[in-house]
PQR file with spaces between the fields and no chain letter, atoms N, CA, C, O and H, PARSE charges and radii, in Angstrom:
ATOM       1  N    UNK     1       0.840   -1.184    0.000 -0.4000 1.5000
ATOM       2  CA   UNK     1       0.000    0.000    0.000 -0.0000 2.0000
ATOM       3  C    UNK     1       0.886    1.248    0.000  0.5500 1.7000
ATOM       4  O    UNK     1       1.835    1.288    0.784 -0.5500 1.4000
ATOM       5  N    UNK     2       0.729    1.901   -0.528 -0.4000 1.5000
ATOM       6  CA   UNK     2       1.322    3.284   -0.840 -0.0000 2.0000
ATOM       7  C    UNK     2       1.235    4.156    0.481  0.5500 1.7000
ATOM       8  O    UNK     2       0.225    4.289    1.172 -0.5500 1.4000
ATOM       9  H    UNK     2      -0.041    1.869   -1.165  0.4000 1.0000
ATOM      10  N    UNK     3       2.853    4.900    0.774 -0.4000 1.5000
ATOM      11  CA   UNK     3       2.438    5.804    2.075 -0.0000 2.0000
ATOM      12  C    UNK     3       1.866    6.653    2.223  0.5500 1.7000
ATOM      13  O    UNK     3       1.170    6.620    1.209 -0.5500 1.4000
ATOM      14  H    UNK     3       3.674    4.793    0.213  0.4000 1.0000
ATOM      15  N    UNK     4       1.514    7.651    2.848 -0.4000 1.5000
ATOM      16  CA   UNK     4       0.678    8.962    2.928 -0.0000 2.0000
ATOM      17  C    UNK     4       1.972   10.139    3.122  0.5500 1.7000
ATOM      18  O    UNK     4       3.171    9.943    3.320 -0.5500 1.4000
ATOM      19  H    UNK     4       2.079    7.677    3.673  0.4000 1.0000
ATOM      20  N    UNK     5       1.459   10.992    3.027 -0.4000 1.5000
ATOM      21  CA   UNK     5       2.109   12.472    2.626 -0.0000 2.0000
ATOM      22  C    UNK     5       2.754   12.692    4.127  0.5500 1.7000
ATOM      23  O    UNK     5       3.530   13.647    4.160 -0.5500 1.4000
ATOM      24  H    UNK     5       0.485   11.151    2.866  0.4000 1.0000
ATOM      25  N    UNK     6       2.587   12.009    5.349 -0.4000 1.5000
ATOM      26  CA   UNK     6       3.180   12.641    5.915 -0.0000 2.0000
ATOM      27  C    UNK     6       4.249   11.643    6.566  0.5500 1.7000
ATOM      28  O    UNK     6       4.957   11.884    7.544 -0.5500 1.4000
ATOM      29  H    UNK     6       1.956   11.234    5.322  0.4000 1.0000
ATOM      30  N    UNK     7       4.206   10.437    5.788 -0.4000 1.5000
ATOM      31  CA   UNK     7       5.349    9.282    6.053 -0.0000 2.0000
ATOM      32  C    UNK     7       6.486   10.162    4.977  0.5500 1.7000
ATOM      33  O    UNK     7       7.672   10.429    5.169 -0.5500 1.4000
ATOM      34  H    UNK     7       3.631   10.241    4.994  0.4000 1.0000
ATOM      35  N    UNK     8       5.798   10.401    4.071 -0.4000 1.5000
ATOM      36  CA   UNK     8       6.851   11.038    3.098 -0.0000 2.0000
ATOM      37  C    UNK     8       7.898   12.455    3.499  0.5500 1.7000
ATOM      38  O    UNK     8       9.085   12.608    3.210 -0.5500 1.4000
ATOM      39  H    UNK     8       4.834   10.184    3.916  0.4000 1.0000
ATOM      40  N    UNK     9       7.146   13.212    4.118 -0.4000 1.5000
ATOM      41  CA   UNK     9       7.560   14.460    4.730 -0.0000 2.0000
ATOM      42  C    UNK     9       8.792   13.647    5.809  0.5500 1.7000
ATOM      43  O    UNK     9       9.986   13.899    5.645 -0.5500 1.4000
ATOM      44  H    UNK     9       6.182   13.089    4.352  0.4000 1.0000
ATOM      45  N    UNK    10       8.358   12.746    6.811 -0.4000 1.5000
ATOM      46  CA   UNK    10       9.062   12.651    8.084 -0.0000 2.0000
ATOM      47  C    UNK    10      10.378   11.402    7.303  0.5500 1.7000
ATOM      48  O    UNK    10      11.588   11.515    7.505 -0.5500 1.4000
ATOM      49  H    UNK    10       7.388   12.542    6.945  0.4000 1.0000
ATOM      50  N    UNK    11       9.980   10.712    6.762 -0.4000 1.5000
ATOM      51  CA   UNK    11      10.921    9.808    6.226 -0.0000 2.0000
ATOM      52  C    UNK    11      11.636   10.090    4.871  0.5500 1.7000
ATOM      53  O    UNK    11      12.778    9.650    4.736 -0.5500 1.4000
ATOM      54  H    UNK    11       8.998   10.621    6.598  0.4000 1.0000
ATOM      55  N    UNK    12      11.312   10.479    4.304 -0.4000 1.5000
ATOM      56  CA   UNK    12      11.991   10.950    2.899 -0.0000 2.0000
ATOM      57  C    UNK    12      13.745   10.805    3.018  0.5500 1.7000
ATOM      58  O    UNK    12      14.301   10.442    4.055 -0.5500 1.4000
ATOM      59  H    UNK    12      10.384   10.837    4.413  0.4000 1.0000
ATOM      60  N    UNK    13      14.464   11.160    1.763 -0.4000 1.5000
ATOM      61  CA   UNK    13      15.621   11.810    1.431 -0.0000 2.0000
ATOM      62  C    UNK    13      16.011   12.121    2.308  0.5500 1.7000
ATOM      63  O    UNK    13      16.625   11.373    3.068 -0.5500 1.4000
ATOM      64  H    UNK    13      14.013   11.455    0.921  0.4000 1.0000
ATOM      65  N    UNK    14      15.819   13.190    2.491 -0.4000 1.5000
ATOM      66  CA   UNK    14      16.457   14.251    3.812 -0.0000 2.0000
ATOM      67  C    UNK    14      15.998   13.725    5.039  0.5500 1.7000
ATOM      68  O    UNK    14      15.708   14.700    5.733 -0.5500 1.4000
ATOM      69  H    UNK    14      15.320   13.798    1.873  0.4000 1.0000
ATOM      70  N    UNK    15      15.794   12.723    5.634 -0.4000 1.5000
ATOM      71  CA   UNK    15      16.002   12.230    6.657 -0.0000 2.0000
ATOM      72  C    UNK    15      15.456   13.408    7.626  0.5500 1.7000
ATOM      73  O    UNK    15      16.183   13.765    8.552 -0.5500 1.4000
ATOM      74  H    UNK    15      16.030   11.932    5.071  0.4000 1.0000
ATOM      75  N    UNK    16      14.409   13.916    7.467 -0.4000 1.5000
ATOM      76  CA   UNK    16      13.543   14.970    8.448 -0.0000 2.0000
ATOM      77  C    UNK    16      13.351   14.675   10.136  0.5500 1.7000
ATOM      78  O    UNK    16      13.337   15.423   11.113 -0.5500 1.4000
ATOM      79  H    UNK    16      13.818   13.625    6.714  0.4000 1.0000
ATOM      80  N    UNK    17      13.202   13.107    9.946 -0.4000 1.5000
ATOM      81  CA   UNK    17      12.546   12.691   11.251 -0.0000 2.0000
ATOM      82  C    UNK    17      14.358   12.692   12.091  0.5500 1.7000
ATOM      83  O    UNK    17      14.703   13.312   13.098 -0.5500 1.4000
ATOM      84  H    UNK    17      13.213   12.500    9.152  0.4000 1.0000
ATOM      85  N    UNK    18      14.938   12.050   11.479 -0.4000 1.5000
ATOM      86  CA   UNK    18      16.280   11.740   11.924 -0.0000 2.0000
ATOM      87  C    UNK    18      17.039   12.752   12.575  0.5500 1.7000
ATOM      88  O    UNK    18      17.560   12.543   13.670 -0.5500 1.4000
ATOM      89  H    UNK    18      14.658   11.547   10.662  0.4000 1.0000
ATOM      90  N    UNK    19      17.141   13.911   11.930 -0.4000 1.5000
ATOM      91  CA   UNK    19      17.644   15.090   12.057 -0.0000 2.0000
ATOM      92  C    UNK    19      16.827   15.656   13.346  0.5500 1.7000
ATOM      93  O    UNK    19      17.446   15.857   14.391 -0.5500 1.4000
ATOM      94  H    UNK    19      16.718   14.081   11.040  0.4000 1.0000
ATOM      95  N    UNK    20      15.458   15.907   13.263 -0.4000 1.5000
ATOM      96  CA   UNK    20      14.997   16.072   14.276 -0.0000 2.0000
ATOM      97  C    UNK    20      15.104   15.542   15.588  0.5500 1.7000
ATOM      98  O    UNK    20      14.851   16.242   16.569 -0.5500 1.4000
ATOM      99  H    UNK    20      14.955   15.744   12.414  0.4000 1.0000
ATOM     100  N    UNK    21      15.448   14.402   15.676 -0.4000 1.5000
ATOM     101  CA   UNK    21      15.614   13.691   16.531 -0.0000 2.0000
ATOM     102  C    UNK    21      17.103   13.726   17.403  0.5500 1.7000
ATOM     103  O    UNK    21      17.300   13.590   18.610 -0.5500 1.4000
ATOM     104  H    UNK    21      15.654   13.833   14.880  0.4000 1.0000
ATOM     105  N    UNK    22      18.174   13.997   16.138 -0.4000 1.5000
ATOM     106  CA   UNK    22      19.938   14.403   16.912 -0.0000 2.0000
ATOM     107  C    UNK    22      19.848   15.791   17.417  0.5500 1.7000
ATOM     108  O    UNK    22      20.703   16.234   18.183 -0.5500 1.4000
ATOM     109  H    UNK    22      18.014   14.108   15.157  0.4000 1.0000
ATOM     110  N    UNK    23      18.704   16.584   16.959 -0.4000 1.5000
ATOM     111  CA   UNK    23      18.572   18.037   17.717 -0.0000 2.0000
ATOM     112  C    UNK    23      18.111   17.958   18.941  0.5500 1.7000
ATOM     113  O    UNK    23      18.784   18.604   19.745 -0.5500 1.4000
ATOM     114  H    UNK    23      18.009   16.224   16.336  0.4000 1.0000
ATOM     115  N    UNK    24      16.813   17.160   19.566 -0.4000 1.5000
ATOM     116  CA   UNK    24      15.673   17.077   19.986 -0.0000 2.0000
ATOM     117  C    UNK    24      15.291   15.898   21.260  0.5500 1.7000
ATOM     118  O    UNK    24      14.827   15.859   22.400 -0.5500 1.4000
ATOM     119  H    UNK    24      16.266   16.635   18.914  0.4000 1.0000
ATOM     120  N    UNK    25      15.878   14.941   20.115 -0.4000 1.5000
ATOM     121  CA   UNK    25      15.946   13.413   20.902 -0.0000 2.0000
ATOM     122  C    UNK    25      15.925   13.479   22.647  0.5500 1.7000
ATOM     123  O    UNK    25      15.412   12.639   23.386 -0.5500 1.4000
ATOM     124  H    UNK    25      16.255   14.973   19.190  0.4000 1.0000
ATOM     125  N    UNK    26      16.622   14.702   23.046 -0.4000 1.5000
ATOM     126  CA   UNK    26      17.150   14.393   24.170 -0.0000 2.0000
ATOM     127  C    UNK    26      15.868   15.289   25.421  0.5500 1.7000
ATOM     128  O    UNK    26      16.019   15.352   26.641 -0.5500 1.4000
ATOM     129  H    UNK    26      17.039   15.385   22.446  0.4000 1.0000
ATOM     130  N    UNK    27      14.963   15.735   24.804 -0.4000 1.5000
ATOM     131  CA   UNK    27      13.508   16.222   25.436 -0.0000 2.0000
ATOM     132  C    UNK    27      11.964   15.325   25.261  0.5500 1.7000
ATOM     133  O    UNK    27      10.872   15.354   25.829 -0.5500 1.4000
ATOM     134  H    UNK    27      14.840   15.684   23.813  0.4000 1.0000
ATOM     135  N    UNK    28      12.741   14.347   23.859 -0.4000 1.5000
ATOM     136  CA   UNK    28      11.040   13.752   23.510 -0.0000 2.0000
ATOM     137  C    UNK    28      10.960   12.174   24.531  0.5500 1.7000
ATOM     138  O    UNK    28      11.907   11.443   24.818 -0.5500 1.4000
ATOM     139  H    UNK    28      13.628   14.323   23.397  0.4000 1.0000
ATOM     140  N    UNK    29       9.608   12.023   24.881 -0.4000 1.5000
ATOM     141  CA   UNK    29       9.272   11.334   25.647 -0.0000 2.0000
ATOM     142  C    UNK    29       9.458    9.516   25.043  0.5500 1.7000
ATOM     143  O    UNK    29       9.135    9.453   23.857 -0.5500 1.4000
ATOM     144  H    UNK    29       8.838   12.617   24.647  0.4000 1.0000
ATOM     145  N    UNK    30       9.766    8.539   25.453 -0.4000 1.5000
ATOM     146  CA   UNK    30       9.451    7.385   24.839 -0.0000 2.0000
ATOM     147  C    UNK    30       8.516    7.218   23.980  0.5500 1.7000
ATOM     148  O    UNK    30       8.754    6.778   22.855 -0.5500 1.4000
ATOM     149  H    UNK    30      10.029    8.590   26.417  0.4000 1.0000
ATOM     150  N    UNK    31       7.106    7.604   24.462 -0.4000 1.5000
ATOM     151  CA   UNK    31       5.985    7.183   23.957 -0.0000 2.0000
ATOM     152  C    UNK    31       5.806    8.276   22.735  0.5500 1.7000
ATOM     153  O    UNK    31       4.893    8.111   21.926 -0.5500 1.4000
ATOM     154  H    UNK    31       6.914    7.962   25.376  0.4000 1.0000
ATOM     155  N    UNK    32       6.660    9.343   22.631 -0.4000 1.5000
ATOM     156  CA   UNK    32       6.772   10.048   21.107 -0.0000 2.0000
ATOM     157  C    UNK    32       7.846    8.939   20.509  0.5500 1.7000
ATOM     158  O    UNK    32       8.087    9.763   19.627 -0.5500 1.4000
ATOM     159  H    UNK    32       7.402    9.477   23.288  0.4000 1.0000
ATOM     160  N    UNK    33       8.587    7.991   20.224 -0.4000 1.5000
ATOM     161  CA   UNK    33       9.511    7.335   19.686 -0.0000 2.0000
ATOM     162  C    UNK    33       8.651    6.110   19.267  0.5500 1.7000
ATOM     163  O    UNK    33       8.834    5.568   18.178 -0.5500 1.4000
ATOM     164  H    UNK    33       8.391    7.322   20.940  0.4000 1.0000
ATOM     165  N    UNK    34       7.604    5.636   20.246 -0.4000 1.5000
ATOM     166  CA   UNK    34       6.863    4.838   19.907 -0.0000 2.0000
ATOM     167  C    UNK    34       5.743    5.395   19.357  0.5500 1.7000
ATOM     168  O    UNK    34       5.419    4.561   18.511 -0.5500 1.4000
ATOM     169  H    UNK    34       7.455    6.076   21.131  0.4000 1.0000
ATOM     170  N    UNK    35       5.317    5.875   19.332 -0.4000 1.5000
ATOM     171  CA   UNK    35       4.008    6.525   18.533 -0.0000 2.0000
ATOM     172  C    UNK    35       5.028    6.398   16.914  0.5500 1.7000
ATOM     173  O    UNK    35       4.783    5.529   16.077 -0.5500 1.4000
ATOM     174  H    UNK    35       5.580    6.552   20.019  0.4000 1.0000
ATOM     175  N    UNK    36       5.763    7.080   16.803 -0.4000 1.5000
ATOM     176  CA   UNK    36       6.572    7.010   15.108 -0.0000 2.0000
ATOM     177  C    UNK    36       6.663    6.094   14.799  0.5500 1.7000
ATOM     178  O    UNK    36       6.290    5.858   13.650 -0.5500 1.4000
ATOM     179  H    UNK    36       5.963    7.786   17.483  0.4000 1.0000
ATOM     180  N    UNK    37       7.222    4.989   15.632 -0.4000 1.5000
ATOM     181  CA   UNK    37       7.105    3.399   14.985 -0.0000 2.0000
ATOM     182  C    UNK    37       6.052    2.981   14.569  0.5500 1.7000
ATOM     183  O    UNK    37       6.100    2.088   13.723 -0.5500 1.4000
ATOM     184  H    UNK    37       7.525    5.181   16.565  0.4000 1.0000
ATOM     185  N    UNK    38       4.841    3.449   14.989 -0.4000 1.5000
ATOM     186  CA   UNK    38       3.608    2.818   14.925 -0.0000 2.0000
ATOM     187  C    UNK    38       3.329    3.605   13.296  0.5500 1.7000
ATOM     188  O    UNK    38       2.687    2.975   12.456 -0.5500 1.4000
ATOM     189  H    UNK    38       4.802    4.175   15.676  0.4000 1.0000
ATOM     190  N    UNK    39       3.756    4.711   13.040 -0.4000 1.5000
ATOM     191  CA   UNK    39       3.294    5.333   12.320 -0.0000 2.0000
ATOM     192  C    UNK    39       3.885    5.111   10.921  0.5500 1.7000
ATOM     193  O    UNK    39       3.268    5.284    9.870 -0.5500 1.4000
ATOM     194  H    UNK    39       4.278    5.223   13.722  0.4000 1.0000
ATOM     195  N    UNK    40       5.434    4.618   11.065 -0.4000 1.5000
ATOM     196  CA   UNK    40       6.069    4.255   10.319 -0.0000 2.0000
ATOM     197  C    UNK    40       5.837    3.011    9.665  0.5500 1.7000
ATOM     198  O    UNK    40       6.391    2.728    8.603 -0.5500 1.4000
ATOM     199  H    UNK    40       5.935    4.478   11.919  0.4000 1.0000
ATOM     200  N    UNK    41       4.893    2.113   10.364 -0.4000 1.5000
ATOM     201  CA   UNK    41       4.466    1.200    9.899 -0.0000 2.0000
ATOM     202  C    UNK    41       3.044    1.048    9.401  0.5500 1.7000
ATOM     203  O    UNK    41       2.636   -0.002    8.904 -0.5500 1.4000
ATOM     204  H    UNK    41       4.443    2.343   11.227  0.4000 1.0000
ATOM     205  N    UNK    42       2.456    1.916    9.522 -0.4000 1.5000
ATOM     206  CA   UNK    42       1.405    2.596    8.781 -0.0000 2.0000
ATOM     207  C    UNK    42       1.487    2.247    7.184  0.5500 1.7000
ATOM     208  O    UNK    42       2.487    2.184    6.470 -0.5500 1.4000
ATOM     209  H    UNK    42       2.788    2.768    9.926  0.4000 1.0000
ATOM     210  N    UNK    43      -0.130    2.004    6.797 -0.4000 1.5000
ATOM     211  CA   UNK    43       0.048    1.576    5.501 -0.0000 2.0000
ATOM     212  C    UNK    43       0.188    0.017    5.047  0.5500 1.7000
ATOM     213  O    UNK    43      -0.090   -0.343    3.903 -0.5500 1.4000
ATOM     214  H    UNK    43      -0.943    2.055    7.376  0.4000 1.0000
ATOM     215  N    UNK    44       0.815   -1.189    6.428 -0.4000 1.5000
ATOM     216  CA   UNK    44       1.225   -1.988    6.121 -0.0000 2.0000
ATOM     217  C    UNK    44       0.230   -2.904    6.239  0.5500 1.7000
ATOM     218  O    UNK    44      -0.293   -3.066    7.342 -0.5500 1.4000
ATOM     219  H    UNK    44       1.041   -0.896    7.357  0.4000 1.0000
ATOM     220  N    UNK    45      -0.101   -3.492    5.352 -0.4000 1.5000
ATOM     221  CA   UNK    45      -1.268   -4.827    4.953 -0.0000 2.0000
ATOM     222  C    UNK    45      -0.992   -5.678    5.698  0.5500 1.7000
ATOM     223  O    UNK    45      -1.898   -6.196    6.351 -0.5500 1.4000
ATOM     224  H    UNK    45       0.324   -3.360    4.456  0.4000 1.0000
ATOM     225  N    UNK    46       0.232   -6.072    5.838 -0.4000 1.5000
ATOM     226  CA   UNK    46       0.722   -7.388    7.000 -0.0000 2.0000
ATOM     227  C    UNK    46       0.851   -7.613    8.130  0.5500 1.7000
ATOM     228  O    UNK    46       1.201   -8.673    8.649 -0.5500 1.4000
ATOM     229  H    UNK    46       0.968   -5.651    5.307  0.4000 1.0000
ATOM     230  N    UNK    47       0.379   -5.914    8.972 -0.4000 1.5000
ATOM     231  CA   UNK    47       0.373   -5.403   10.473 -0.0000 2.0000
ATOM     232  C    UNK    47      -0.905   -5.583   10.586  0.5500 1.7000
ATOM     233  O    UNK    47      -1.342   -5.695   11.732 -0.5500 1.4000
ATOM     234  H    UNK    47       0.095   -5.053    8.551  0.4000 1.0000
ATOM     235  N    UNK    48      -1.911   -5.663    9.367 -0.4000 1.5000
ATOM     236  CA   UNK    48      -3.677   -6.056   10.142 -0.0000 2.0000
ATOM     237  C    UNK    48      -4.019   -4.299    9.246  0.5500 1.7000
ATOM     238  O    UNK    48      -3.225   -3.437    8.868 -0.5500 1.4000
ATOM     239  H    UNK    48      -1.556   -5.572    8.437  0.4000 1.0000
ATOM     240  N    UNK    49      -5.076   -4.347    9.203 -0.4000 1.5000
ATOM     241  CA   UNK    49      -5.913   -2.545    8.450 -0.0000 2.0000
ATOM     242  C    UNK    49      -7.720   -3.067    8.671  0.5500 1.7000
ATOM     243  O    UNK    49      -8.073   -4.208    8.970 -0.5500 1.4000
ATOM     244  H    UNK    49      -5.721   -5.047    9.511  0.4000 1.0000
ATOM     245  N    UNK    50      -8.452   -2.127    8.478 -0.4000 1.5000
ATOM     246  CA   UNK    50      -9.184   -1.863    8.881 -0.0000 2.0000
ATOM     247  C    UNK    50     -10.384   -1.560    7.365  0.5500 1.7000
ATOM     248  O    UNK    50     -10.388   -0.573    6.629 -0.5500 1.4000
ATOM     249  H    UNK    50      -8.166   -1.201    8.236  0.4000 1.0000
ATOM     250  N    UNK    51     -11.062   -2.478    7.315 -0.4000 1.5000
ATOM     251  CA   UNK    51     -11.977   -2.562    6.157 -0.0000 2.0000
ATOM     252  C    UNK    51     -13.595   -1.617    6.511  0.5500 1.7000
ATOM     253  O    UNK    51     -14.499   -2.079    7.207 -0.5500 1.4000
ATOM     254  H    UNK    51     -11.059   -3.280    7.913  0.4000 1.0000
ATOM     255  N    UNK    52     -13.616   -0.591    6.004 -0.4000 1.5000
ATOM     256  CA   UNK    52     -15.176   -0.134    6.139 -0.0000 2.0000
ATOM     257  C    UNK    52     -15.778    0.127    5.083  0.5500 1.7000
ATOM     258  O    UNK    52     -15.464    0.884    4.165 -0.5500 1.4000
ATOM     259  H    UNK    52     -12.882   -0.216    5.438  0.4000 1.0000
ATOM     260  N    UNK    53     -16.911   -0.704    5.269 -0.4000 1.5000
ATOM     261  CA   UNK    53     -18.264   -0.695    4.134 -0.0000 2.0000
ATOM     262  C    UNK    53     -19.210    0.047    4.679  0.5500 1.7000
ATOM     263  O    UNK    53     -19.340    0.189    5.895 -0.5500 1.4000
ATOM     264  H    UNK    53     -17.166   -1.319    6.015  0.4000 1.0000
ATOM     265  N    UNK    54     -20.300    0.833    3.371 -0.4000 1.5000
ATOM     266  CA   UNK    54     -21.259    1.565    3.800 -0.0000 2.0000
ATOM     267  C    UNK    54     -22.578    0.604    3.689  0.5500 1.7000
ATOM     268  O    UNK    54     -22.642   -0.131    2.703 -0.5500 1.4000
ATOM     269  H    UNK    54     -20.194    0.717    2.384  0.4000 1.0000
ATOM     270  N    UNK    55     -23.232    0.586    4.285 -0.4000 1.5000
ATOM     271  CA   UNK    55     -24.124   -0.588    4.947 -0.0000 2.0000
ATOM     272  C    UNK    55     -25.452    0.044    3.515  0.5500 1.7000
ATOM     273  O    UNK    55     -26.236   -0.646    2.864 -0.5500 1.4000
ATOM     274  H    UNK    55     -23.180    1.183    5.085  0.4000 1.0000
ATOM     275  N    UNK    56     -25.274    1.209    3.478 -0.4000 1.5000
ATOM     276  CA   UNK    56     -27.002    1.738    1.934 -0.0000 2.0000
ATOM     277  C    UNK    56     -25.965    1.165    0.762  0.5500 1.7000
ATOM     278  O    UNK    56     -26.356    0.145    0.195 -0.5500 1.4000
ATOM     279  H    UNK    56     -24.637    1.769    4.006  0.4000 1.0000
ATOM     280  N    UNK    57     -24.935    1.607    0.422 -0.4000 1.5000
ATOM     281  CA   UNK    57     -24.613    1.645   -0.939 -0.0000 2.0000
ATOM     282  C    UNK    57     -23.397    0.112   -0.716  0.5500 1.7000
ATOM     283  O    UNK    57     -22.400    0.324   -1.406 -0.5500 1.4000
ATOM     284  H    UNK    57     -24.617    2.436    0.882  0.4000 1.0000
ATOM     285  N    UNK    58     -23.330   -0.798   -0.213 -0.4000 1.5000
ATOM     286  CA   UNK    58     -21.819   -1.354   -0.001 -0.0000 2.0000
ATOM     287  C    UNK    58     -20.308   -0.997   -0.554  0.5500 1.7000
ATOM     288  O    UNK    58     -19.495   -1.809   -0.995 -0.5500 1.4000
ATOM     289  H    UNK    58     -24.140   -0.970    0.347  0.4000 1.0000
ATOM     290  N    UNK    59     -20.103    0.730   -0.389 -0.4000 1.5000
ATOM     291  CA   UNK    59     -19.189    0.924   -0.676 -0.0000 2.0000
ATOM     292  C    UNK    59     -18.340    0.602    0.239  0.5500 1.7000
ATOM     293  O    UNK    59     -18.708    0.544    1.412 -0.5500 1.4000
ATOM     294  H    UNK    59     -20.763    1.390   -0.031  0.4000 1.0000
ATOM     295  N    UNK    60     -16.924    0.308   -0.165 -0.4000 1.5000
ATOM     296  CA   UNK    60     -15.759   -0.332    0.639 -0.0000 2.0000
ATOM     297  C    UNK    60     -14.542    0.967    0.184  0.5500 1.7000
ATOM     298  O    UNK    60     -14.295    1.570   -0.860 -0.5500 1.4000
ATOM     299  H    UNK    60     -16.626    0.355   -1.119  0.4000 1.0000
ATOM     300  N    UNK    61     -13.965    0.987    1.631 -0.4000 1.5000
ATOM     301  CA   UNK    61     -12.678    1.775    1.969 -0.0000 2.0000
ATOM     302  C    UNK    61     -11.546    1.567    3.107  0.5500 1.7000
ATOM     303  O    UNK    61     -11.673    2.063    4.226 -0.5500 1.4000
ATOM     304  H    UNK    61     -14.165    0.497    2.480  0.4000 1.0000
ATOM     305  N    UNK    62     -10.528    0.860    2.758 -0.4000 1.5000
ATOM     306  CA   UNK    62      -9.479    0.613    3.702 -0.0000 2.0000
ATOM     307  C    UNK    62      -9.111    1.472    4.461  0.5500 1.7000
ATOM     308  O    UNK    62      -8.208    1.240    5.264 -0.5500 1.4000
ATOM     309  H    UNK    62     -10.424    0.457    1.849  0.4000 1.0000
């Protein structure tokens, strides 16, 4: 599955998240380090996702 715009922003090229982190790292809480993992894995079909259908029309959206 394709990432979203803001996996792209934080992970990209320029290593955004990374950089932020050798500035920063040393104020953010665990559970901000874990929240990114979670997020970083976002997108992934093989971590489990979330199927919703509309019950009038059976439209379907992951």
């Amino acid at each position: 599955m394709k990432k979203n715009i803001q996996q792209d922003i934080f992970f990209d090229e320029h290593h955004n998240w990374d950089k932020f982190v050798a500035e920063n790292g040393h104020r953010l809480r665990q559970v901000v380090f874990d929240e990114i993992e979670k997020f970083k894995r976002c997108c992934d079909r093989q971590r489990g996702f979330r199927l919703y259908v509309c019950e009038a029309c059976h439209l379907t959206a992951l």
